[in-house]
C-alpha positions as MATLAB code, in Angstrom:
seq = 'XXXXXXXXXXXXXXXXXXXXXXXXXXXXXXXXXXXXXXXXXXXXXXXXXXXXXXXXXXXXXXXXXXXXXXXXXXXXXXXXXXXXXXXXXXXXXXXXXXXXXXXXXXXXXXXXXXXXXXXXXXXXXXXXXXXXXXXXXXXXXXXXXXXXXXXXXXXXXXXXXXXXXXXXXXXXXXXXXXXXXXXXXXXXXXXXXXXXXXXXXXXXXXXXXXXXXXXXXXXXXXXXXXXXXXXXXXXXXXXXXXXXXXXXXXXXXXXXXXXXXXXXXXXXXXXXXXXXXXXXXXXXXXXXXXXXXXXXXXXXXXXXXXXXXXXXXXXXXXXXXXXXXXXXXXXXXXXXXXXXXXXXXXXXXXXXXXXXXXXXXXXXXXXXXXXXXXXXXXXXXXXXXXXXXXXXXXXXXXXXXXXXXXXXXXXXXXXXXXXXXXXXXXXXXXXXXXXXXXXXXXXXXXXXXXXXXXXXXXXXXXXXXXXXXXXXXXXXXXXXXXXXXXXXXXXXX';
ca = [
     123.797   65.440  122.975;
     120.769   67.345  123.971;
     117.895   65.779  121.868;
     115.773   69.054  121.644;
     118.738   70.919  120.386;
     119.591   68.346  118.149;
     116.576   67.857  116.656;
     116.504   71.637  115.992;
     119.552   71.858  114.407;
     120.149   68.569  112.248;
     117.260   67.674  109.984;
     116.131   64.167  109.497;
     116.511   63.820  105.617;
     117.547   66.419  103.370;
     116.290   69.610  100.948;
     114.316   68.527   97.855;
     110.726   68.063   97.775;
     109.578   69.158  100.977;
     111.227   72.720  101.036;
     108.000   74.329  100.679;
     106.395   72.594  103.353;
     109.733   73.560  105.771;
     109.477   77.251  103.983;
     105.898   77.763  104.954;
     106.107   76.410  108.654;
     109.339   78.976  109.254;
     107.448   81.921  107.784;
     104.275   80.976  110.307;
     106.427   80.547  113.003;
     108.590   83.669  112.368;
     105.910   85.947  110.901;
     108.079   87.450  107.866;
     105.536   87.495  105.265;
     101.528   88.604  105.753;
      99.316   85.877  105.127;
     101.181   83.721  102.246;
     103.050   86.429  100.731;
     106.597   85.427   99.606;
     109.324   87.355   97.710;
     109.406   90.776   96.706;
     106.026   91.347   95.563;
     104.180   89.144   97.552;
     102.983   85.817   96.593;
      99.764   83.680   97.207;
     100.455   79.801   97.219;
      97.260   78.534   95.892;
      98.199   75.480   95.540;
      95.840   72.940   96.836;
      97.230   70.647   99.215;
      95.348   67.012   98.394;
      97.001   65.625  101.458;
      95.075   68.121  104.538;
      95.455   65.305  107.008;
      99.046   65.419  107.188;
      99.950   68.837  105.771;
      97.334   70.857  107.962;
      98.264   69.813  111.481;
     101.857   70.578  110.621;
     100.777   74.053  109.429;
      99.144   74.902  112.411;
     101.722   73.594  115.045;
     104.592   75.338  112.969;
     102.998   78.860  114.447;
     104.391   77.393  117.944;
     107.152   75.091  116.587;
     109.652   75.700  114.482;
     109.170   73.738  111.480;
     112.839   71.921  111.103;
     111.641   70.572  114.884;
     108.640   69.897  113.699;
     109.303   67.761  110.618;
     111.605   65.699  112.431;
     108.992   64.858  115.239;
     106.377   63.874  112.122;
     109.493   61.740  110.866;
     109.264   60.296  113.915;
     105.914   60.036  114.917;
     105.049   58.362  111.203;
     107.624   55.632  111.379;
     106.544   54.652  115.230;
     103.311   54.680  113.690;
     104.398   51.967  110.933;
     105.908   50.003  113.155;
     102.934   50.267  115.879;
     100.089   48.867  113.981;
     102.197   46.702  111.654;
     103.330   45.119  115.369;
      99.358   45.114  116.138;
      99.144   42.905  112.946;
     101.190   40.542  113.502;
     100.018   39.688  117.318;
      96.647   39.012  116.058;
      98.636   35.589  114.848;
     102.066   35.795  116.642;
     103.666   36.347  119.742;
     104.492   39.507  120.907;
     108.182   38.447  120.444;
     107.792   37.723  116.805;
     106.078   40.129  116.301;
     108.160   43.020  117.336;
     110.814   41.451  115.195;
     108.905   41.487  111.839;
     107.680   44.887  112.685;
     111.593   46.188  113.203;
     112.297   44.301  110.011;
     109.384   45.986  107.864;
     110.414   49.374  108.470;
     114.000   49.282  108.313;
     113.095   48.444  104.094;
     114.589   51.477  102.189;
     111.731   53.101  101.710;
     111.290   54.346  104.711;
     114.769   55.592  104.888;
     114.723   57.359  101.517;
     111.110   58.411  101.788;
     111.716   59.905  105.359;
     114.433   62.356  103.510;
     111.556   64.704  101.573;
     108.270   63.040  101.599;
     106.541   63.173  104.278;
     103.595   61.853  103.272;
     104.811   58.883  101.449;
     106.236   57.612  105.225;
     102.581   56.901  106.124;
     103.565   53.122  105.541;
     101.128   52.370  108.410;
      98.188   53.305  106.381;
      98.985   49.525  104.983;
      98.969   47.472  108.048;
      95.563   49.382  108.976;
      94.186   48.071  105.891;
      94.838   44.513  106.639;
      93.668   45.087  110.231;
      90.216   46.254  108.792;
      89.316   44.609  105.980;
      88.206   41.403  107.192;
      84.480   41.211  107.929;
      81.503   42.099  105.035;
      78.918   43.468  108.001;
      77.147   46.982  107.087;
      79.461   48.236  110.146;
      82.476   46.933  109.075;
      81.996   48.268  105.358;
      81.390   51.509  106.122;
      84.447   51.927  108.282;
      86.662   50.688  105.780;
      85.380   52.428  102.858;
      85.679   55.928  105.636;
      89.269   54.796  106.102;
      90.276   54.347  102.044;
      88.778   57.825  101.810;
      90.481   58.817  104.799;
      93.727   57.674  103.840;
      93.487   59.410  100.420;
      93.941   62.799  102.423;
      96.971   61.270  104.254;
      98.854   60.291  101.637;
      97.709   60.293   97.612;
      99.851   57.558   96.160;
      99.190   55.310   99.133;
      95.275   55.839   99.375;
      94.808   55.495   95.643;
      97.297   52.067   95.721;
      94.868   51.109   98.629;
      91.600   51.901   96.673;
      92.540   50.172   94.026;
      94.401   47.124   95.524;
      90.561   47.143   97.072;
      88.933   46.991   94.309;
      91.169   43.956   93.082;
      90.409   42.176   95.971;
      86.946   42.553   96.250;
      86.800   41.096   93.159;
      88.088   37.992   94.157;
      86.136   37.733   96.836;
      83.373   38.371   94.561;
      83.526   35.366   92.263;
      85.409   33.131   95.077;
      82.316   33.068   97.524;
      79.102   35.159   96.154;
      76.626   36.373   98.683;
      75.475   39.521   99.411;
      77.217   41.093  101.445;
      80.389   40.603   98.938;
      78.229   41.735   96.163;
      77.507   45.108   98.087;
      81.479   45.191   98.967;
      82.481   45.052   95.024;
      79.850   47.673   94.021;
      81.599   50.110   96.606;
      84.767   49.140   95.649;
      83.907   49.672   91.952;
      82.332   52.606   92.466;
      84.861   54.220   94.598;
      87.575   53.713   92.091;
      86.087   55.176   89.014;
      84.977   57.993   91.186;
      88.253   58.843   92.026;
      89.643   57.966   88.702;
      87.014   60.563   86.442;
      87.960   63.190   90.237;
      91.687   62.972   88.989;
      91.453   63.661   85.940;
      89.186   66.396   86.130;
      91.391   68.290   88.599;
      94.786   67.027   87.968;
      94.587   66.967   83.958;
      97.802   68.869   84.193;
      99.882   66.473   85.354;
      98.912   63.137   83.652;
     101.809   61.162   82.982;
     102.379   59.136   79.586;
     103.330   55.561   79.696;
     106.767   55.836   79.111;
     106.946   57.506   82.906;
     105.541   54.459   84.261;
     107.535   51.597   82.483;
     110.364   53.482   83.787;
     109.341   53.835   87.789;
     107.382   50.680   87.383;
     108.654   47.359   89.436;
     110.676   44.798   87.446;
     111.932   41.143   88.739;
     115.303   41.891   88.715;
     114.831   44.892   91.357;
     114.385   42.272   93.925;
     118.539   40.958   93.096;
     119.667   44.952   93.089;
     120.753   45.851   96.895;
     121.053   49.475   97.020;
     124.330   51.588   96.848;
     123.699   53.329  100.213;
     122.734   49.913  101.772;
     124.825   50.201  105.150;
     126.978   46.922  104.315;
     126.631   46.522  100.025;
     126.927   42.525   99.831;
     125.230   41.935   96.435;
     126.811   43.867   92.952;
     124.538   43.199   90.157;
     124.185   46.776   89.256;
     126.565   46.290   85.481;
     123.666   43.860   84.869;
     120.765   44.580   85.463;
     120.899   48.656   85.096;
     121.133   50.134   81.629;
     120.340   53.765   81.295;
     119.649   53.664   77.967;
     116.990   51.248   78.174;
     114.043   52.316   79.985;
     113.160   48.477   80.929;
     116.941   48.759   82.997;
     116.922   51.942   83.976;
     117.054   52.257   87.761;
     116.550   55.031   90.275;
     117.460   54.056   93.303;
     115.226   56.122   95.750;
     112.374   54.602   94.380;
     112.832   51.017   93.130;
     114.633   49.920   95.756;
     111.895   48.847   97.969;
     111.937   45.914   95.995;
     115.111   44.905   97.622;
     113.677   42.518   99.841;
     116.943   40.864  100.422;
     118.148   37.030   99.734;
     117.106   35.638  103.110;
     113.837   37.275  103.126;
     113.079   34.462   99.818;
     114.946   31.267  101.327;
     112.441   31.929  104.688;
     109.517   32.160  102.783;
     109.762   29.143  100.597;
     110.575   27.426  104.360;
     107.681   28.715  105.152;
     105.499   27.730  102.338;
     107.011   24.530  102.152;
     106.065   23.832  105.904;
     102.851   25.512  106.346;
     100.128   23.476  104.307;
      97.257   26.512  105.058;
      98.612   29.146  103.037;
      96.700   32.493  104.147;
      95.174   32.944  100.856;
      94.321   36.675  101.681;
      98.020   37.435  101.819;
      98.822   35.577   98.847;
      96.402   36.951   96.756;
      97.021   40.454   97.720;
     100.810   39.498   97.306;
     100.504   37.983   93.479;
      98.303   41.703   93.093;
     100.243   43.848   94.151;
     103.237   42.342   92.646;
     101.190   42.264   88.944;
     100.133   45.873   89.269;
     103.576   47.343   89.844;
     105.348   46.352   86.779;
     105.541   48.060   83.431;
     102.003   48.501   81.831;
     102.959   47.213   78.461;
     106.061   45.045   77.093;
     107.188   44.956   73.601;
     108.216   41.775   72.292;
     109.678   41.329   68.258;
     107.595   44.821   67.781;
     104.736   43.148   69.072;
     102.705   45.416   72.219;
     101.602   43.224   75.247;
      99.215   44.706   77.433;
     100.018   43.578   81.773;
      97.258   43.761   84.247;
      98.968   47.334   85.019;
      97.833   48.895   82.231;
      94.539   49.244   84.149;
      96.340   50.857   87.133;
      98.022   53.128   84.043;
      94.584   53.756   82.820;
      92.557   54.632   85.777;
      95.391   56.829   87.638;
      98.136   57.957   85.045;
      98.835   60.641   87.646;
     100.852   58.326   89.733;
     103.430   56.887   87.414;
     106.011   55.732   90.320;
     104.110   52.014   90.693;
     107.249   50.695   92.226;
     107.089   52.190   95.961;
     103.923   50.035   96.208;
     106.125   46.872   96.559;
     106.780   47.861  100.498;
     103.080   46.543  100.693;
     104.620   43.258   99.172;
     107.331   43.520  101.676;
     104.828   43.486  104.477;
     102.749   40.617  103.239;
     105.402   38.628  102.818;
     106.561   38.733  106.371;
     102.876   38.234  107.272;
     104.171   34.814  105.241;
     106.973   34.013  107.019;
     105.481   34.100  110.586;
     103.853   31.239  110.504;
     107.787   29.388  109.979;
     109.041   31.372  113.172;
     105.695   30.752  114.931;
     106.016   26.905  114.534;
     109.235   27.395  116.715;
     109.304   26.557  119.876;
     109.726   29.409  122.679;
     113.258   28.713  123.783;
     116.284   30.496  124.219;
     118.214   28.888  121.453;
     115.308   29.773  119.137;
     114.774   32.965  120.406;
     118.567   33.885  119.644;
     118.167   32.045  115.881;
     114.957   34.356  114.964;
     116.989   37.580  116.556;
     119.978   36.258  114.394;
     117.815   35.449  111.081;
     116.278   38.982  111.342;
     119.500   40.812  111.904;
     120.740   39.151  108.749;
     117.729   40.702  107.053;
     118.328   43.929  108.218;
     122.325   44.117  107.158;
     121.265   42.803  103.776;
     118.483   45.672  103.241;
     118.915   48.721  105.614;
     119.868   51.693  104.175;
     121.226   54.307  106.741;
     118.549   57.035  107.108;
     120.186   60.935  106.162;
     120.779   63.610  108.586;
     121.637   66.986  106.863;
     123.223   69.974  109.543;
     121.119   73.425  109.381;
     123.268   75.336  111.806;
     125.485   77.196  109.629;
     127.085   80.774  109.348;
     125.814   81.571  113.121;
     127.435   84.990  113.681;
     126.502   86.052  110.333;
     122.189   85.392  110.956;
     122.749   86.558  114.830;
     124.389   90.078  113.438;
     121.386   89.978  111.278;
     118.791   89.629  113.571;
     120.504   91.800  116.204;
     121.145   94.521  113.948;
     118.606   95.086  111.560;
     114.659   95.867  112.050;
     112.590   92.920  111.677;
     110.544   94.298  108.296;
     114.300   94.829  107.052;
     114.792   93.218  103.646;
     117.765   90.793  102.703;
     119.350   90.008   99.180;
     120.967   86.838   98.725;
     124.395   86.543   96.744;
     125.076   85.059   94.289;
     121.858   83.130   92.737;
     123.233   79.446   93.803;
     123.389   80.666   96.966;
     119.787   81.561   97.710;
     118.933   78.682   97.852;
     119.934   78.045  101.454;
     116.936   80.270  102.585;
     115.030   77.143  103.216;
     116.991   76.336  105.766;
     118.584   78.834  106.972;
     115.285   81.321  107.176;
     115.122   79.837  110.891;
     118.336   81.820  111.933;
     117.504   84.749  109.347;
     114.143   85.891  110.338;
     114.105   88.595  107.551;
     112.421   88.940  104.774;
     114.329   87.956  101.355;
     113.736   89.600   98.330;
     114.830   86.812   95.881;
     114.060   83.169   97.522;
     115.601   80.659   94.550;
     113.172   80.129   91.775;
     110.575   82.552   93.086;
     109.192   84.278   89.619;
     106.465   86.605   88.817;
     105.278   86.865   85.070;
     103.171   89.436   85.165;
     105.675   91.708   86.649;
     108.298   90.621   84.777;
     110.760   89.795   87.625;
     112.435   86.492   88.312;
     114.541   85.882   91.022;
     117.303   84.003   89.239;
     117.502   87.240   86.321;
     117.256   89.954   89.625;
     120.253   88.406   91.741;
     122.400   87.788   88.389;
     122.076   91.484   87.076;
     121.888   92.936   90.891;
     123.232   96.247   90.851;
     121.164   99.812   92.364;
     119.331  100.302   88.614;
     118.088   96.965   88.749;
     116.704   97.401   92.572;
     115.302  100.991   91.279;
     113.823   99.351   88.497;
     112.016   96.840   90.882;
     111.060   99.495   93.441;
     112.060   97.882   96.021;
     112.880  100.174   99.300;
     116.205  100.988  100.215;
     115.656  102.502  103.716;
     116.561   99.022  105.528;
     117.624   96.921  102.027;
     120.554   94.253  103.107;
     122.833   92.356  100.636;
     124.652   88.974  101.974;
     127.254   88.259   99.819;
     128.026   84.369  100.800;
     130.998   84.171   98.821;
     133.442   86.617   97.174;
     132.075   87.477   93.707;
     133.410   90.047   91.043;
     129.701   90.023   89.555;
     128.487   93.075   91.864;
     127.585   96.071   89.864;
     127.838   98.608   92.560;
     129.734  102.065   93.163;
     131.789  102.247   96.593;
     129.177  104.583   97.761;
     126.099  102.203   97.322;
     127.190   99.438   99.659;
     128.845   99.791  102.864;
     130.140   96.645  104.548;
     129.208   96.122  108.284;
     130.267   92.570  108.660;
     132.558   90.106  107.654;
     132.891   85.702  108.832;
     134.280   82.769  106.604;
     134.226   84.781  103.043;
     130.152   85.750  104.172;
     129.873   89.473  103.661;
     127.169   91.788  105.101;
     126.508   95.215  103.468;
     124.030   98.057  103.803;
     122.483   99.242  100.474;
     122.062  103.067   99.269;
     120.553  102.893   95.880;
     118.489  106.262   95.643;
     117.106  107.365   92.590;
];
């Protein structure tokens, strides 16, 4: 198959949370709306992106790409990024061998398969290898840089940069009080300060979406996440789902996208006590940043007998109660505790039959946690979009029918390259139109009563529906494929 073309028509992941980031690249690219507009009326997204160094370059190259291309080559490009400096990481210690093992085996965790399916951001899992790679060394130089790249990363991706400036701030407090001098003094002043800045910053512009505690006991880590193996694992071994998932209990209640990047898989735990067990230096960094992160992702409070106990968490809860979904921070556990288990494979000697056993041990690792990454089709209902766009003007307008089924603009708006009148969920209050009351009610009075034009007004009917509230005369069919129906509109006054 012809990657280009494939990459063009299959999308790497699915619809959800990154439609409007897919929606805005096809209307750059295609030019159906002036400046932001969308809808009937026009629309300004205000919104303001907190992410600019991952949004903004796709933005600009959707103008000259189209943006289902486009997301799959940042797919791409962010997961060879994970593994590239995670496989930098590990050769600092390791052989290049090794190391392009544990860096195939950190990224094939399920979060980068379930992240890669609508948040794009989220797959900048190489933000945490960079972090190790840069935080050794208390020099004025080395400082600055790392305090530019927790600020940095903060515009890459939110939940990661603030898990990294905090996870900072931890750290520098242990190196604080296990060897003072000056330079680590100067290092946890920074790291204080840089935290409660950005705490008192979210608040101030993010009051809106503040999440209560409940939110994070629920999406927050718990031990038993690291026995549940997925459902859309690509071999299911392990089945403790009836025990350990209640959803009536918000201690057991389990979403899957999320928690399970705990999953680290059985093997992953008999290779690290090996490891432990043999190696007498344990890298203290790792296992201190391990025993951290691991602390700071579960549930900020427990009740016992009616009695409230208070985890280390609740000061994560406190300082960031935007970012309730603690649990995807455990792929940073993942990582350190390969950094772990290298020293085992390391104290192997380089020969074929041990070469084979580490291949073996990490392909074992991967059945147990690899969860098959989603491709979703886009090219559907061809004729129907190429009668469209051969037969109609380009500032012709296009009505979706029935409601359910405008929601396939965001992906099918490539092959469209109209304007629609009622994108799914598009409202405007002070107008008093919303999309979902428009396309349910759609008859001529209701598109007089909106104004809209009827000079080059289309209706695509995508499946046969006795809801239509028009006379003979005010629609004329001109096409007809698989139950999709195109018709011309006359609604004058």
């Amino acid at each position: 198959m012809n990657i280009g073309k494939f990459l063009t028509e299959y999308l790497l992941g699915n619809f959800g949370d990154n439609s409007w980031l897919l929606w805005e690249g096809i209307k750059n690219k295609y030019g159906l709306y002036s400046n932001q507009d969308l809808g009937l009326y026009g629309y300004t997204n205000n919104s303001l992106i907190t992410e600019p160094f991952t949004y903004y370059p796709f933005l600009f190259l959707s103008y000259f790409v189209n943006s289902i291309f486009l997301w799959n080559l940042f797919v791409i490009l962010f997961i060879s990024l994970s593994f590239y400096f995670t496989y930098i990481l590990f050769k600092k210690n390791n052989s290049r061998f090794d190391s392009f093992l544990f860096s195939a085996v950190w990224i094939s965790n399920a979060y980068f398969s379930f992240h890669s399916r609508e948040h794009l951001s989220l797959l900048a899992g190489f933000l945490f290898p960079i972090y190790l790679l840069i935080e050794e060394g208390n020099n004025k130089n080395k400082l600055l840089f790392k305090f530019f790249f927790l600020i940095f990363s903060l515009g890459i991706s939110n939940y990661i940069g603030v898990f990294l400036v905090f996870i900072n701030f931890i750290y520098s407090l242990y190196k604080f009080f296990s060897e003072k001098n000056k330079s680590n003094k100067i290092n946890l002043f920074l790291s204080a300060a840089l935290c409660i800045l950005l705490s008192i910053s979210l608040k101030i512009y993010f009051s809106d979406i503040q999440r209560n505690i409940d939110n994070f006991t629920i999406f927050s880590f718990k031990p038993w996440h690291l026995l549940i193996q997925p459902d859309r694992a690509l071999f299911k071994i392990y089945n403790f789902d009836e025990i350990f998932i209640n959803k009536n209990n918000i201690l057991f209640t389990y979403f899957e996208v999320e928690h399970s990047a705990s999953f680290f898989g059985i093997l992953v735990f008999i290779l690290l006590g090996f490891s432990l067990w043999k190696n007498k230096n344990i890298n203290k960094k790792f296992l201190i940043l391990l025993i951290t992160t691991l602390v700071i992702t579960l549930p900020p409070t427990l009740t016992l007998k009616g009695v409230t106990i208070f985890t280390p968490s609740y000061l994560f809860f406190l300082l960031f109660d935007q970012f309730r979904v603690t649990a995807r921070f455990n792929i940073f556990s993942f990582l350190l505790i390969l950094l772990m288990i290298s020293p085992l494979f390391k104290s192997l000697k380089d020969t074929l039959k041990n070469n084979l056993l580490k291949i073996l041990l990490c392909l074992l690792i991967f059945i147990e946690i690899f969860v098959p990454f989603k491709v979703t089709p886009i090219s559907t209902n061809q004729e129907i979009y190429k009668y469209i766009r051969e037969n109609t003007k380009k500032e012709s307008l296009i009505i979706i029918y029935p409601y359910d089924s405008t929601n396939i603009v965001f992906k099918d708006m490539i092959f469209i390259q109209r304007q629609i009148v009622n994108p799914y969920g598009y409202e405007i209050k002070e107008k008093d139109f919303s999309s979902k009351i428009f396309t349910r009610n759609l008859s001529c009075r209701e598109i007089n009563e909106q104004s809209i034009k009827t000079n080059d007004l289309y209706l695509v009917e995508f499946q046969n529906s006795e809801g239509l509230k028009f006379q003979n005369s005010e629609i004329e069919k001109l096409f007809e494929e698989d139950k999709v129906k195109i018709y011309k509109v006359n609604c004058n006054e």
